[in-house]
C-alpha positions, 0 to 999 in steps of 0.5 A: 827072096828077101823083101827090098825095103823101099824109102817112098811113101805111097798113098792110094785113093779110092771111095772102093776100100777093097780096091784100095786096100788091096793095091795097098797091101800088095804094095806093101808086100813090095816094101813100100810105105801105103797109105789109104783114102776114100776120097779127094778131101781125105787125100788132102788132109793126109797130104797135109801132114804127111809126105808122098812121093806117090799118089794113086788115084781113082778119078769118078769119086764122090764129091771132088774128083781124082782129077780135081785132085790131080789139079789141088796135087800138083799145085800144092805139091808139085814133086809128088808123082800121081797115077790115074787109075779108072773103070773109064777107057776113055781116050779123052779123059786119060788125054787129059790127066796126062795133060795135067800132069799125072804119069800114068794112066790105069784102065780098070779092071788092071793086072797088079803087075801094071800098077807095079810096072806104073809104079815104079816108072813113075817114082824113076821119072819122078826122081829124075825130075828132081834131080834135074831141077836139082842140078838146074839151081846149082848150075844157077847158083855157081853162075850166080856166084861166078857173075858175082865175082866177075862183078866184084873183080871188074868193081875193084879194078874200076875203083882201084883206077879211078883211085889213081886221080885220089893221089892228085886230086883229093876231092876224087875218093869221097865225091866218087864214092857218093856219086855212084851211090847217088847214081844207083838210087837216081837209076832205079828211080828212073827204071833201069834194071838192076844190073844197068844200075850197079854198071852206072854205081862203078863206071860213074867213078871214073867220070874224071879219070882224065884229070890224071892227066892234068898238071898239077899247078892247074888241077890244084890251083886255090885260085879261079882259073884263067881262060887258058887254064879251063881250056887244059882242064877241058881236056880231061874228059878226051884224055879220060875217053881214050884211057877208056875207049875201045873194051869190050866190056859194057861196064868200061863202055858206059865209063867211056861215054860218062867221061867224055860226055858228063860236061855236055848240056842239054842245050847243046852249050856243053864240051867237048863236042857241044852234044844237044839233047838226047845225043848226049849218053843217059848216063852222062846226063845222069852224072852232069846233074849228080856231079854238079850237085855234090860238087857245090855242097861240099868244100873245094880247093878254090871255094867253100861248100854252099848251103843246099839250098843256094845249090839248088836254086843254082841249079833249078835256074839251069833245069833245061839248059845245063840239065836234062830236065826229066831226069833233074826232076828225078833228082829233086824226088830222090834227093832226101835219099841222097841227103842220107848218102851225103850223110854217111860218105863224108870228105876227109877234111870234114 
């Protein structure tokens, strides 16, 4: 009969060489590569520079023992299966080993066919378990890439929408695209998790999608506004809530409560509902303080841009009436990474 040639390299450890030797050999007569060690550090340092798919160890040995080396193998190489081979019957010990991580256990004095039979069982569990964890990453990988692309397509749409307001109001584009960036880092800093953190970056766009909504004599006015025309201009964050209201998804629904709420204070003296404290969403509150400030340090229809510094005294006066002052706090740490923001998203006209 043709001998069948066989990829998996074995070693066998043992401080007996006749009992090494000889389970070596005829393994070899199978068609398997064999290497041979006396003890736990000599297994090691052939570990070291070779590759195994299999370990036949004897477990009382000089110095460390097999199952010393069954702990160091499975820590250090954890795809290379490994058999337990003693003179002890011992229910405990072999217990044990199995616990630890070896596929079999075999008593002394054996029959060569029980190694074979061990052999063999233990290479099959041994590919199948990585061929199950194989499939575990891709199967996380395409759910990865899929959550990804669900994620950019959600993305485009939320930036596509609130791009609409860009072609009636253009101060939209840039102090959108700043205030998700702003967002995101001023999120982390408060210990939201990473995906809570790229929901705020998109749904903070849309803070004004309402102004959609707006006539353009008095969402365009070069002028202050009359009580009568604040009053429409209110209206932007319901009209904004209801273009959003109602979707299933988490995305839309934190893009709901930061339209309808990001005008409300901390003291209760906000619109549209006069919301007080922690009624008001997060991250509502988290916009009122980010919108406030890009609005005052950049250039609007109606006035100049401010000095930062002046609009950040501005708004340390309110810390605690406008803003929650926890997260404006926050805001203050975080602000020379939002300087770098500001840098490198700048206004058109700018």
């Amino acid at each position: 009969m043709e001998q069948v040639s066989h990829r998996e390299r074995i070693l066998v450890v043992d401080d007996e060489s006749q009992v090494s030797d000889i389970i070596a050999q005829c393994l070899m007569l199978e068609g398997y590569h064999c290497d041979t060690a006396d003890c736990t550090d000599h297994a090691l340092s052939l570990c070291a520079r070779n590759h195994y798919d299999l370990i036949i160890s004897d477990i009382m040995m000089p110095g460390k023992t097999g199952i010393e080396l069954l702990g160091f193998v499975r820590r250090l190489y954890p795809d290379v299966a490994i058999i337990m081979v003693t003179a002890v019957d011992d229910r405990a010990t072999a217990v044990n080993a199995l616990q630890l991580g070896a596929y079999g256990y075999v008593i002394k004095p054996f029959d060569l066919n029980e190694i074979f039979i061990g052999v063999v069982n233990a290479l099959e569990r041994r590919r199948l378990s990585i061929q199950s964890r194989e499939y575990e990453r891709r199967l996380e990988n395409d759910v990865r890439q899929r959550t990804a692309e669900i994620q950019r397509r959600e993305e485009e749409i939320c930036l596509r929408l609130s791009a609409a307001c860009g072609y009636r109001d253009l101060e939209t584009g840039s102090h959108n695209r700043r205030l998700g960036l702003y967002s995101a880092v001023l999120a982390q800093e408060l210990g939201w998790a990473g995906p809570a953190q790229d929901e705020i970056r998109i749904s903070i766009a849309m803070h004004d999608i309402g102004k959609i909504g707006l006539p353009d004599n008095i969402l365009r006015k070069p002028a202050r506004l009359t009580d009568d025309e604040f009053a429409v201009i209110k209206t932007h964050t319901v009209i904004g809530a209801r273009m959003l209201k109602g979707s299933d998804f988490s995305l839309l629904n934190m893009a709901h409560a930061i339209a309808l709420s990001h005008h409300e204070k901390w003291d209760g003296t906000g619109y549209p509902y006069g919301l007080f404290g922690d009624e008001i969403p997060e991250p509502a509150r988290i916009c009122s303080v980010l919108d406030v400030y890009d609005a005052l340090v950049h250039k609007r229809i109606y006035r100049s841009a401010l000095p930062e510094e002046e609009a950040l005294a501005i708004m340390t006066a309110s810390r605690g009436a406008h803003f929650d002052p926890d997260i404006f706090d926050c805001f203050i740490d975080v602000l020379p990474r939002l300087r770098t923001i500001r840098a490198e998203v700048r206004d058109r006209e700018e």
